[in-house]
N, C-alpha and C positions, 0 to 999 in steps of 0.2 A: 637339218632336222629341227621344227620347232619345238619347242618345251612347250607341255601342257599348261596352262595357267590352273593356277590353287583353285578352288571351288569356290570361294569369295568372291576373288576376282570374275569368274564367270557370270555368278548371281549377279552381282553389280552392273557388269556386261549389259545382259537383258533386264536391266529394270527392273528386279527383283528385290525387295528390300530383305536386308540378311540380319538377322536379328540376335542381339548376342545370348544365350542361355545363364551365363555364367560373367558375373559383373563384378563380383567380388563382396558383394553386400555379404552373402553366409560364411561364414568363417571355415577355411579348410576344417573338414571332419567334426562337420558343425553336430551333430548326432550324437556323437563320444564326450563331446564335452558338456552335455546339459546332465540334468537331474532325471533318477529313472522314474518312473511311477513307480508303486505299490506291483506286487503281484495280482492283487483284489483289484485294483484301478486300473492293470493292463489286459487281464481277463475280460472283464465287464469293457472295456475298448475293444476287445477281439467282439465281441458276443455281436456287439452295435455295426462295427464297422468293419465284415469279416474279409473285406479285400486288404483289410493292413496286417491278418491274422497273422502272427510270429513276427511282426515287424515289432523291434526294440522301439518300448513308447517311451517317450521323453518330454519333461514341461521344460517350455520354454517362459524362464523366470522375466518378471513386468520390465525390468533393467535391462535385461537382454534383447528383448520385443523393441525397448523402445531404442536401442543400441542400432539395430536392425533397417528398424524406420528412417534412422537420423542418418544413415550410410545412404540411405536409397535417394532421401531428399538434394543431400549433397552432389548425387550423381546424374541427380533430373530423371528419374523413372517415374516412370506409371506403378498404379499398383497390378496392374495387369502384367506389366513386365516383371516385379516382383515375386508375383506368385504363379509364375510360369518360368523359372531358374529353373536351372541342372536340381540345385538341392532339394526342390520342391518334389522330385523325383527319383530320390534316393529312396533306399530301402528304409526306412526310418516311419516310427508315425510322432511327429511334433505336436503337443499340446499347447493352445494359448486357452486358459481361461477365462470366463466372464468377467473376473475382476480384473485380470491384466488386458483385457478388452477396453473396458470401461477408460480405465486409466490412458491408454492408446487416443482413444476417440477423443478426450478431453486437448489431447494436445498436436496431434497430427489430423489435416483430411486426406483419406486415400482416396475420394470420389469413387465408390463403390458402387456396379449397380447391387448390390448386396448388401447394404449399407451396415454397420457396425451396430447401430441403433436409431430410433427417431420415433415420430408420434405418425402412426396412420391413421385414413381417413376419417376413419371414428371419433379421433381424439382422445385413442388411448395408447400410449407409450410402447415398444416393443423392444428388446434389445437382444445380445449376441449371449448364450449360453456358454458355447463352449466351439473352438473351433480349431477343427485336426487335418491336417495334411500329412502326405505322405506317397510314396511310390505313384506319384503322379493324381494323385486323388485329393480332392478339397472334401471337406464336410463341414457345412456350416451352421451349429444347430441356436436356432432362437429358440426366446422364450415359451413362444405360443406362433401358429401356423395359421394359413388362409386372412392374414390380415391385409388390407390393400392401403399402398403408400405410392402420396404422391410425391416419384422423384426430382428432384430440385437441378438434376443436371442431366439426366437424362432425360428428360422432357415428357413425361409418358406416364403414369398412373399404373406399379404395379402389382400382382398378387402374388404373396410367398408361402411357400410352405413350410412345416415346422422345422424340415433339414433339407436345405440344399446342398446337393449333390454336385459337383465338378472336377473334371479330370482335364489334364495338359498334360497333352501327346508331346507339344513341340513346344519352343520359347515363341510368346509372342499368341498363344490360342488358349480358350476354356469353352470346354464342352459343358454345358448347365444341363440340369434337370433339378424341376422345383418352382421356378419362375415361371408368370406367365405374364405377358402383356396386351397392349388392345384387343380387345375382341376375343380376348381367352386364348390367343395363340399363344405356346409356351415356347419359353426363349430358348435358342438352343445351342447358341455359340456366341463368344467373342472372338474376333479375329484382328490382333494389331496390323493397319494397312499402312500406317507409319508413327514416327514417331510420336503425331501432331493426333493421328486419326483411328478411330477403332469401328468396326465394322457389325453393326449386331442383327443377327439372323434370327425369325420365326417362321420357320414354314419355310415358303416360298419365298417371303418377303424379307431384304435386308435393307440396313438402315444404316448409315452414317456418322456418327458423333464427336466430337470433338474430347481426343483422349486426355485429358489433364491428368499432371505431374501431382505426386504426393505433395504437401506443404506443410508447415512448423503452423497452427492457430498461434492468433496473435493474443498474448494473455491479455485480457481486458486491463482498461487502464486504473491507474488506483488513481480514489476520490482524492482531491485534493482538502487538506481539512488546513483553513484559515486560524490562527490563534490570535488573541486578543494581545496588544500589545503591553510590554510589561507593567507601563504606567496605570493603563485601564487596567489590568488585572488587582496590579494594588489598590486602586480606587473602589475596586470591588468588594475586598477581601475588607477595607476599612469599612466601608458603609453596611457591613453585615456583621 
C-alpha cells in the first residue's frame, strides 16, 4: 500500500509554488505583547474600521516595526510576503503610525505598490497617516486621497485614494480596493507567482512585475571635511 505524500510534497509535484505563511519574522503571540491603545483610540478604531470591531487594538512601537523589517530583510522577503503572514490574520488590529512610518521609510525600501510616502504628479508630497492591519485586512490611510503617482518600480502612473483597503485570504495574495491604474482600471489583486515575480490584475488585464526583496537604505555618505595642517593653523592664528 502506498503512503500518501504530505500536501507540500504534492504542490511541488505539479508545479505549484507553496508558499510559506509563517516565517518567523512576527514574534509568537506577537498581539499580547505590544501596547494597548486608549479605550477612546480603540472605539474611534472600531467606529473607522468596523471589520476589526472587538479586535484587541495594539501600536506597534518605531523599535518594534523596525525590529520587524530588519528579520524580514535578513530572510530575503518581499513586502508582499510580509504582509500576507499567518499574523497578519490573526484576530488582533496592529497600529503603525505616521511617525513610526516616516521613520521606517527613511531606512528600509519595501517597494510598495502603496508606497509609504513620495511627491505626486503635482509636485506635492503625500505620505502614510496611519496604517492598521488585522484579521486579514490592511488599511492604509494617507494624508490626503485622489493624488496620482508616478511609480518608480512598477512602471505605470497611479491614482489613490485617501484609504486603501486590502485583505489576504492566503500567504503570497492582496486583494486592493482604492488603487487604480491606466486607463482608470482599478487594481484588484497582487498574486505572488514566485519568489522573483508578482502578478498584478485590473479587470481582465494582468501584468507581470518583477517582485523585489525589502532592503536596509544605504545611509548617505558623511562629507569629508579636510583640516588645515597644524603648522598652517599656527601661521594663521599668529598673523591675526
Amino acid at each position: 500500500m502506498r503512503r500518501a505524500l504530505p500536501i507540500f510534497a504534492v504542490l511541488v509535484s505539479l508545479g505549484v509554488p507553496a508558499f510559506s505563511a509563517d516565517s518567523g519574522v512576527f514574534p509568537k503571540d506577537f498581539c499580547s505583547t505590544l501596547p494597548a491603545l486608549s479605550a477612546d483610540d480603540q472605539a474611534r478604531l472600531w467606529e473607522k474600521m468596523p471589520d476589526l470591531k472587538d479586535a484587541p487594538a495594539r501600536r506597534v512601537p518605531s523599535e518594534t516595526a523596525a525590529a520587524l523589517l530588519a528579520r524580514a530583510v535578513d530572510r530575503g522577503m518581499s513586502a508582499l510576503e510580509l504582509f500576507t503572514q499567518d499574523a497578519v490574520r490573526e484576530d488582533c488590529a496592529f497600529v503603525i503610525t505616521g511617525d513610526v512610518i516616516d521613520s521606517l521609510g527613511k531606512s528600509f525600501e519595501l517597494f510598495l505598490l502603496t508606497p509609504f510616502s513620495g511627491t505626486s504628479v503635482d509636485g506635492k508630497p503625500f505620505r502614510t497617516a496611519v496604517l492598521v492591519f488585522g484579521r486579514g485586512r490592511l488599511f492604509h490611510f494617507y494624508d490626503r486621497g485622489g493624488f496620482r503617482y508616478k511609480h518608480p518600480f512598477f512602471d505605470d502612473t497611479f491614482t489613490y485614494e485617501n484609504v486603501i483597503r486590502e485583505q489576504t485570504p492566503e500567504a503570497g495574495r492582496l486583494e486592493i480596493a482604492g488603487v487604480r491604474g491606466p486607463m482608470g482600471l482599478s487594481i484588484e489583486s497582487l498574486h505572488m507567482l514566485s519568489p522573483e515575480k508578482v502578478e498584478v490584475r485590473a479587470g481582465v488585464f494582468t501584468v507581470s512585475r518583477p517582485l523585489r526583496k525589502i532592503v536596509r537604505k544605504t545611509p548617505p555618505p558623511v562629507p569629508t571635511v579636510r583640516l588645515p595642517s597644524a603648522a598652517r593653523m599656527q601661521a594663521w592664528f599668529e598673523g591675526h
